[in-house]
Each structure stands twice: as structure tokens, then as C-alpha cells.
Steps between C-alpha positions, in 0.01 A plus 500: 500500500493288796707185408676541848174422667315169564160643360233411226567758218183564292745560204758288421733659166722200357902628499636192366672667271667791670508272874913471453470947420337507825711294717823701318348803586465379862924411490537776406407738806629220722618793770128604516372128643854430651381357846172435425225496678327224693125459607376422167678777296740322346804256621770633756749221323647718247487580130435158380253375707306805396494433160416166558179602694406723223531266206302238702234733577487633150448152425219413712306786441532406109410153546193602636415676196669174272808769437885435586529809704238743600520884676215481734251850520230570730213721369254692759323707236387437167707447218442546127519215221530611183507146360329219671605269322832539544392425870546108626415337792220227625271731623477680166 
């Protein structure tokens, strides 16, 4: 996934309903982003502020896909559909 990074996913999987099991799971190994990182990594003003910055990206990264909360993916190869139409977007 790469919902830490400012990028243009090409695949964009709607969480909205496991988005508050995702930002639990990040509590939970709080000592493993204690002093976060800066430069774009994620925010060096502690636990909340983290969360924060996740849930909003989550956010915009769904609302470009008309979601609540997206997980952003970037693809360099192919990828198989097995179901187009299960597929949405405006360029489809």
C-alpha cells in the first residue's frame, strides 16, 4: 500500500468499513512509530497526530474514487480482472 505517500495510486480499494480496524491496529504497535518520522513519512508529533494524518489521507484517496476512505495501490505490471464489471471508474 502506499497511503503514507503523496502519489496517484492506479488502484484505489474502498476500507470504509474496516478504516476504524486499521487505525486500531496502528494504536496498537504505538512503540513501533513512537517518534516518528519526519520528511514526509509520517508526523514527528506523536501518536495522535499520526492517526489523524492517516484517516485524512484514507479519506482523500477515497473521495477520489466517491468512497469514505480508500487504501491507495500502485500497479507496475499487469493485473488480472476476473469481473469487469465489478470494476468502476470514469475511464471505464
Amino acid at each position: 500500500a502506499v497511503s503514507y505517500l503523496p502519489v496517484s495510486p492506479t488502484i484505489t480499494v474502498d476500507i470504509s468499513d474496516v478504516i476504524e480496524t486499521k487505525l486500531e491496529a496502528i494504536r496498537a504497535h504505538h512503540s513501533q512509530v513512537g517518534g516518528a518520522f519526519e520528511g514526509g513519512d509520517i508526523l514527528s508529533n506523536g501518536m495522535d497526530d499520526l492517526i489523524e494524518q492517516v484517516r485524512f489521507r484514507c479519506r482523500a484517496y477515497g473521495s477520489a474514487v466517491q468512497v469514505a476512505s480508500g487504501e491507495p495501490f500502485l500497479s507496475r505490471e499487469p493485473l488480472r480482472i476476473d469481473d469487469i464489471t465489478t470494476i468502476t471508474g470514469r475511464s471505464i
